[in-house]
C-alpha positions in Angstrom: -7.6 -9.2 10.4 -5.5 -11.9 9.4 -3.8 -14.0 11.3 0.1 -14.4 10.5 0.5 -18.1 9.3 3.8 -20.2 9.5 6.0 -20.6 6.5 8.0 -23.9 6.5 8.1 -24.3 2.7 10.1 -21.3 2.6 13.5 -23.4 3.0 12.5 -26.6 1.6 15.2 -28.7 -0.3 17.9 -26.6 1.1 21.1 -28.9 2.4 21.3 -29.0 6.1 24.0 -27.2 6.4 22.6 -23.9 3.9 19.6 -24.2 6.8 22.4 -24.1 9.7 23.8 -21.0 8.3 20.6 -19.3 7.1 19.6 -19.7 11.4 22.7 -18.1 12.6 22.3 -15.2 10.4 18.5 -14.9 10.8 19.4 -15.0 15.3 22.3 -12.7 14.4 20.2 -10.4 13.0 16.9 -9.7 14.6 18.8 -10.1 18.0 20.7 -7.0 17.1 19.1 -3.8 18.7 17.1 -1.0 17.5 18.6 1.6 15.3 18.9 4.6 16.3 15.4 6.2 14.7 13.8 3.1 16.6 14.9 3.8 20.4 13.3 6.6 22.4 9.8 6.8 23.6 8.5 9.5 21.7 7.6 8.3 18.0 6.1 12.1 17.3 10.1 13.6 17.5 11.5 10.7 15.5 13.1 12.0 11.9 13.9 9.6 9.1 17.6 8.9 9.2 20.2 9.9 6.7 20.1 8.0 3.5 16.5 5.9 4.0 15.4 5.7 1.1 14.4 8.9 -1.7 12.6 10.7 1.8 15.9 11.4 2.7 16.8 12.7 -0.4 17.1 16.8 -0.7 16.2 18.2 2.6 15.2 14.9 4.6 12.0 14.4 5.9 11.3 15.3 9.5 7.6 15.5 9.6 6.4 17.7 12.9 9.0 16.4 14.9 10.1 20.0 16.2 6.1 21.1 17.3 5.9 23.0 20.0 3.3 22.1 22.7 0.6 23.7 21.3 0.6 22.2 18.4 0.6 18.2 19.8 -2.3 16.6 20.0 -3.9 13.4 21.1 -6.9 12.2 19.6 -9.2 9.5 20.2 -11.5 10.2 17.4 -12.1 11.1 14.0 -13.5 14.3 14.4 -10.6 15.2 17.1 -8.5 13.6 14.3 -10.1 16.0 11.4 -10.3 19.1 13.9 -5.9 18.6 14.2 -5.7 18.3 11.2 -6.9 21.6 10.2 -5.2 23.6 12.9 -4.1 26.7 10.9 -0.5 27.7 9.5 2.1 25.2 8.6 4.0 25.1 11.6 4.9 21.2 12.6 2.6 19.5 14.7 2.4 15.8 15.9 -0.9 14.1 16.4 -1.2 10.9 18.5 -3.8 8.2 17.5 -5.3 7.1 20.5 -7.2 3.8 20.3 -8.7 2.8 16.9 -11.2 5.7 15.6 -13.8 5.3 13.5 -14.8 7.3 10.0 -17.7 5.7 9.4 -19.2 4.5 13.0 -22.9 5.7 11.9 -22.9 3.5 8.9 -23.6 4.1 5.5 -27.2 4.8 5.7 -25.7 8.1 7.1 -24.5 9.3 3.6 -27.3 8.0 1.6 -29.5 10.7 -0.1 -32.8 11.3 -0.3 -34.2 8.7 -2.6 -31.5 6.5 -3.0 -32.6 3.1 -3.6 -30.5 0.1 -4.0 -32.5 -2.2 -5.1 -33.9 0.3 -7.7 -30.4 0.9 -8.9 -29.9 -2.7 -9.3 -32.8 -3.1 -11.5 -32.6 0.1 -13.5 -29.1 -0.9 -14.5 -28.9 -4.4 -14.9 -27.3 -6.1 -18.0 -30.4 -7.2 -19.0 -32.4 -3.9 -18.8 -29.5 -1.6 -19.7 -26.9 -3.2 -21.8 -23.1 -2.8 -21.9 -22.3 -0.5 -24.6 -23.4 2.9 -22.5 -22.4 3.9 -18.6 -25.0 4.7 -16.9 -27.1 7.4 -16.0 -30.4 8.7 -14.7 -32.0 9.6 -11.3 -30.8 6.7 -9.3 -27.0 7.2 -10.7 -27.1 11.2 -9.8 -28.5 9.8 -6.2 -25.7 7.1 -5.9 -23.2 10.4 -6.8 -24.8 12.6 -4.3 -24.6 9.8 -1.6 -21.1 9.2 -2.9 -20.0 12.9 -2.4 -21.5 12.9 1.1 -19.2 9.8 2.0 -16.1 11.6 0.7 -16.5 14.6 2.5 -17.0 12.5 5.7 -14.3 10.1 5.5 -11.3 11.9 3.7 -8.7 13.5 6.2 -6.4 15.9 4.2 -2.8 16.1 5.9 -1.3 19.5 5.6 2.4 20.0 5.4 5.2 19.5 8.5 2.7 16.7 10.2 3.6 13.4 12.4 0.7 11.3 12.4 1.5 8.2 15.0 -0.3 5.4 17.0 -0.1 5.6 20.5 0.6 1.8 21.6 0.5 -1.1 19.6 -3.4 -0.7 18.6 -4.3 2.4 17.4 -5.4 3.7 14.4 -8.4 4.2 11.5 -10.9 2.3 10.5 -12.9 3.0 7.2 -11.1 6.7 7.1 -8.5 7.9 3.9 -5.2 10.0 5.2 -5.0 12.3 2.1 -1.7 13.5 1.5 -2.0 15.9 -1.2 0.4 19.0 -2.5 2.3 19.5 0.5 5.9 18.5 1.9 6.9 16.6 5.0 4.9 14.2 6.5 5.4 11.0 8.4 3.1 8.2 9.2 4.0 5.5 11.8 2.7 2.8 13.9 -1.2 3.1 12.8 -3.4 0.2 12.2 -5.2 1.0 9.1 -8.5 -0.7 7.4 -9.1 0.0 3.9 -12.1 2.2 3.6 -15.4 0.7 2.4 -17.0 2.7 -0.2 -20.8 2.5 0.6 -21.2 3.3 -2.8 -19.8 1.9 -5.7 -20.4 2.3 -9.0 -21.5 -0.3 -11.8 -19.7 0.8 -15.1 -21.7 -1.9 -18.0 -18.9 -1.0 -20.4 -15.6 -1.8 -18.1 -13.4 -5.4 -18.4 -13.6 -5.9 -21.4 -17.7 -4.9 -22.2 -19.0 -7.7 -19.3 -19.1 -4.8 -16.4 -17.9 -3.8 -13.6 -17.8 -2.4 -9.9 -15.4 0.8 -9.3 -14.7 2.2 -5.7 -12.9 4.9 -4.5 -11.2 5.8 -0.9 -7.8 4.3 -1.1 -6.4 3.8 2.8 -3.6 6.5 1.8 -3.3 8.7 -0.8 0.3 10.9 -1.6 -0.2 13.1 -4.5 1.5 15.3 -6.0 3.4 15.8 -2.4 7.2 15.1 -1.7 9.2 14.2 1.5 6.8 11.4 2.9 7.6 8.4 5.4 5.1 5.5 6.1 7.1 3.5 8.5 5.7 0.5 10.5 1.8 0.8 9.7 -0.5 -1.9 9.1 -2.5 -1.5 6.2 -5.7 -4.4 5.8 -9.2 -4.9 4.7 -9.7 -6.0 8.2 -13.2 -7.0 8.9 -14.5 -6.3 5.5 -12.4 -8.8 3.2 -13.2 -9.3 -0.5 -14.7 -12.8 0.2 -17.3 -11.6 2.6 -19.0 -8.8 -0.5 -21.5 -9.5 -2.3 -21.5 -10.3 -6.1 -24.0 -8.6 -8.5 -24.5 -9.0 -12.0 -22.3 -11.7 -11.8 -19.6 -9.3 -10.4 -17.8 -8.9 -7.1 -19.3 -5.8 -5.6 -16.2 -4.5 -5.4 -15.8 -1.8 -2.1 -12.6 -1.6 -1.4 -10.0 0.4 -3.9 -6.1 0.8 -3.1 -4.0 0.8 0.5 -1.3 3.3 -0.8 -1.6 5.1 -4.0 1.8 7.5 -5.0 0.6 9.5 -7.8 0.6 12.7 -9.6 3.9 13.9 -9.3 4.5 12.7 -5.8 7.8 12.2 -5.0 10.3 11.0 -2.5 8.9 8.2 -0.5 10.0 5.9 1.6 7.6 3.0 3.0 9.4 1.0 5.3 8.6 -2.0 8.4 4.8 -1.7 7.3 2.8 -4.9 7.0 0.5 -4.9 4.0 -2.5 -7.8 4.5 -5.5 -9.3 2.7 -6.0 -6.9 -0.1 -6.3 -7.1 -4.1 -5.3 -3.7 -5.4 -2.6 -2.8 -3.5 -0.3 0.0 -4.7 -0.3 2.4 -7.4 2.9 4.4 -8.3 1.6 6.1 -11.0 -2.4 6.0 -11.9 -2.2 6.4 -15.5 -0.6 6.1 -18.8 -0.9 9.6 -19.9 0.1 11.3 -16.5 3.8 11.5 -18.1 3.6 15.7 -17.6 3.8 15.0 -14.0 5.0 12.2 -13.1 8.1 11.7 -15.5 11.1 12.2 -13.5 9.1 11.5 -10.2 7.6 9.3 -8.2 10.8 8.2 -7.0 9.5 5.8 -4.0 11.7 3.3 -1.7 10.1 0.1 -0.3 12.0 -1.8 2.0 11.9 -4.1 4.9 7.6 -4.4 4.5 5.7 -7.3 4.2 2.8 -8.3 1.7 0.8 -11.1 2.7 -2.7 -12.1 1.4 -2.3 -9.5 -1.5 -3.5 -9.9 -4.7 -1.9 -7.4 -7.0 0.2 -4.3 -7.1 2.9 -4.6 -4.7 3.2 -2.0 -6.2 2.4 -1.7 -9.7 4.9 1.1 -11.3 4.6 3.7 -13.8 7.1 6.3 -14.5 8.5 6.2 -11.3 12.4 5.2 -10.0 11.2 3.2 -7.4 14.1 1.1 -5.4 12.3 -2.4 -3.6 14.4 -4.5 -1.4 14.1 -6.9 1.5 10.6 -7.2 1.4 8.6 -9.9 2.0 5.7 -11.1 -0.3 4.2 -14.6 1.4 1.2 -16.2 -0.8 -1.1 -18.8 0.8 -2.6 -21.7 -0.6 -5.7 -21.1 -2.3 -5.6 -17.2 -1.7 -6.2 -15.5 -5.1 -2.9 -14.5 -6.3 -1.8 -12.0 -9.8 1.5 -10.6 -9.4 3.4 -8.9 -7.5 5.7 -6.7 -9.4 3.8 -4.7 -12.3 6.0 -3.2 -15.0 4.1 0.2 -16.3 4.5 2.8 -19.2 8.5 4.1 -18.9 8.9 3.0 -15.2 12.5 2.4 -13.7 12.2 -0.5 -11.4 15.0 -1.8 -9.4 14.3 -5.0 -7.4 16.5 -6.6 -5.7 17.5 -8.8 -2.3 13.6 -9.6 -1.3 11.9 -12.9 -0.3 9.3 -14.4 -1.7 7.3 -17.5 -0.1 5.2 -19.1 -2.5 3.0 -22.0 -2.4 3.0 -25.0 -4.9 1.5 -24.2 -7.8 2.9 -21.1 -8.1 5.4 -20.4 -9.8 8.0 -17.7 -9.7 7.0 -16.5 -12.9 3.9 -15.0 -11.7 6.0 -12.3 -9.5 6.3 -10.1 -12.5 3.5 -9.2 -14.9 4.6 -6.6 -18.1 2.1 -3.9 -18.6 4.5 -1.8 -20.7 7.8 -2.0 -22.5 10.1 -1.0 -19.9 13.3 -2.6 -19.3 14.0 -3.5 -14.7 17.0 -4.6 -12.6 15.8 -7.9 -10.8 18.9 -9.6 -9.1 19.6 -11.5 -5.9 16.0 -12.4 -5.3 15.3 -15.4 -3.7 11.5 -17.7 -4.1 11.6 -20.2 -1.3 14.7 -20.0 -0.1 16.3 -20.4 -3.3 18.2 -17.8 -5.3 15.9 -17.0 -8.4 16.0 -15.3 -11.4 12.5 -13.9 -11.8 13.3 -12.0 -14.9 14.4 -15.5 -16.8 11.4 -17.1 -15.1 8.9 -14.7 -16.4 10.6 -14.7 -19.6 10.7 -18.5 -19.8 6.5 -18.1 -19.1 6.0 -15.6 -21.4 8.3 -15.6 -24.4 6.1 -13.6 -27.0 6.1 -10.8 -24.3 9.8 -11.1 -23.0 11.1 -8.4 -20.2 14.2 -5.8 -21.0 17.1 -6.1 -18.3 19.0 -3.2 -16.9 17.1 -1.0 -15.6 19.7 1.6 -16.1 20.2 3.3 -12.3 21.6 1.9 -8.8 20.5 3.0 -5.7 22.4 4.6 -3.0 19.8 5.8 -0.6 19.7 2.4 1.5 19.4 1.6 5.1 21.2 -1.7 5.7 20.5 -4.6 2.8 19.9 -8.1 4.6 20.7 -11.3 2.7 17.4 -12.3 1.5 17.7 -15.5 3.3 16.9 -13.9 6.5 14.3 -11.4 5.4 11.4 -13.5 6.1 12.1 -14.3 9.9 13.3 -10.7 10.2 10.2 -8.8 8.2 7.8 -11.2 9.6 9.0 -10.1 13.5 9.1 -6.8 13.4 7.2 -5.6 9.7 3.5 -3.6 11.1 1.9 -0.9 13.7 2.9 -2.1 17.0 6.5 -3.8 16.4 8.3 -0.1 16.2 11.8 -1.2 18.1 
């Protein structure tokens, strides 16, 4: 897991008295005590508070906060954790992570079916053998699917309706598991530690980027689909001990085993991710999966992001489609020679207002690389600041890219906010208390 590095560029070349000011206000702040949603003991009865974001919009979101004893439970394993989970009836219940719990603590040989070969894949579908004009197929493909199947089935949690899923401590939560939030309502996620699930068994598409091939994985960390009323609130969400740099490369190709940490999709709607701390990944966040999901997600995917911190990420933080999606005071730090795309991505018809977050770059990179146009849709961008300095990221981009120029005005304002923070103090403030074991 990665360990939180220092950030002194982040004020450089302000005047001494700017840095004086930007101190009192940072003390000021994260010296002030926890809001109300924060104190207490018992993270299971927490609610999200009035006005926190689109969760609180309609009839709140209040996850299992009112389960009655028979329906809390304390698990300290992922069978205990699937065996909650799929307690009967709809009736709230809260379920405390004990400890971290592993998905996958038999290892992937577990999955693999009968006749599975790696090394036989390899060479039945390599470039050289198989081309890149078909995908492929044949014996050792149907035996990757089968083995692929048995993973799924073993490492997917589905989250029914009225549930509080919380870490007990400051170190609990999943390794190599997905939470799979999928047509229900009301459910909150706090304080859990979670590593990206490694997909034992990826697939090699010949005909993918461009005709030179690819590896696609599946299992994101979190999936809300098609479900409404949802808080993630103070997790940490990381590749952990598998990062990208330590997988394999074949065919010339990153053997790619990791997919997203939070995918919104399919008519989800009403989200709030808050205080989480997003680390060492490359495909991040997905609101929206695809160009021609307009039938349900148009006029959804309304998400809040606020207060969380991306560090070590690559891309998608998040990238939008369709979706209303409010993002402010967050805090996206990239490192010196870390792979870095972009951090905002502007998708088919989305409705992205971004505003008052931090940004610490590096030298070398520029502000323009914050945004990255996928689609001709116009955003609200103001009061952000890159290194301590108030930036325009929209004129930056624009500057970078003038054949492929973004629209201003994004055409909304937002009034489901918790308090806004100058942008100044973001960073000291995310940094401190942004991830599972920081709740108040």
């Amino acid at each position: 897991m990665n360990i939180r590095k220092g950030h002194g560029h982040v004020l450089q070349g302000l005047p001494v008295s700017a840095l004086l000011a930007c101190t009192a206000l940072t003390l000021s702040l994260t010296a002030a005590p926890a809001s109300a949603h924060e104190r207490g003991r018992d993270l299971g009865r927490q609610v999200l508070p009035e006005g926190d974001g689109w969760a609180a919009a309609g009839p709140g979101t209040t996850g299992g906060s009112a389960a009655g004893a028979a329906r809390v439970h304390t698990v300290t394993t992922w069978r205990e954790l699937r065996s909650a989970l799929a307690q009967d009836g709809n009736e709230p219940r809260i379920i405390r992570v004990k400890g971290m719990i592993d998905a996958v603590s038999r290892g992937c040989d577990a999955f693999a079916a009968e006749g599975y070969d790696f090394q036989r894949y390899l060479a039945d579908y390599d470039p050289e053998v198989w081309g890149h004009d078909t995908p492929v197929s044949g014996e050792q493909e149907d035996l990757r699917a089968a083995s692929a199947q048995r993973q799924a089935e073993a490492v997917t949690a589905r989250v029914p309706a009225n549930t509080t899923i919380v870490g007990v401590g400051p170190r609990s939560g999943i390794l190599g598991g997905s939470l799979q939030i999928r047509g229900v309502e009301n459910v909150i996620v706090r304080n859990l530690t979670v590593e990206a699930s490694l997909d034992c068994f990826p697939q090699w598409d010949p005909t993918d980027d461009e005709g030179t091939g690819a590896w696609n994985s599946e299992y994101d960390g979190v999936v809300v689909y098609g479900s409404r009323q949802v808080w993630l609130d103070h997790n940490t969400l990381t590749d952990g001990r598998h990062p990208d740099s330590s997988l394999p490369r074949y065919f010339g190709k990153r053997y790619q085993q990791h997919d997203g940490l939070v995918d919104i999709v399919r008519g989800a709607d009403r989200v709030t991710l808050s205080w989480n701390s997003f680390e060492d990944h490359d495909k991040t966040m997905l609101i929206g999966n695809s160009d021609s999901a307009g039938d349900t997600d148009a006029g959804k995917l309304r998400v809040t992001l606020h207060h969380n911190r991306f560090e070590g990420i690559v891309e998608r933080a998040p990238r939008v489609r369709f979706g209303q999606v409010d993002a402010y005071n967050n805090h996206f730090v990239v490192n010196q020679d870390e792979p870095y795309g972009y951090t905002f991505g502007v998708g088919k018809d989305c409705r992205l207002y971004a505003t008052d977050n931090a940004f610490s770059l590096p030298p070398g990179v520029g502000a323009a690389r914050t945004l990255k146009k996928w689609s001709e849709a116009p955003l609200t961008a103001e009061n952000n600041y890159v290194n301590g300095r108030r930036t325009d990221l929209i004129a930056a981009h624009n500057a970078a890219n003038p054949d492929d120029a973004l629209q201003r005005g994004v055409g909304w304002t937002p009034t489901l906010r918790a308090r806004v923070h100058h942008p100044r103090a973001v960073p000291a403030l995310v940094d401190r208390r942004a991830g599972a074991g920081r709740v108040g």
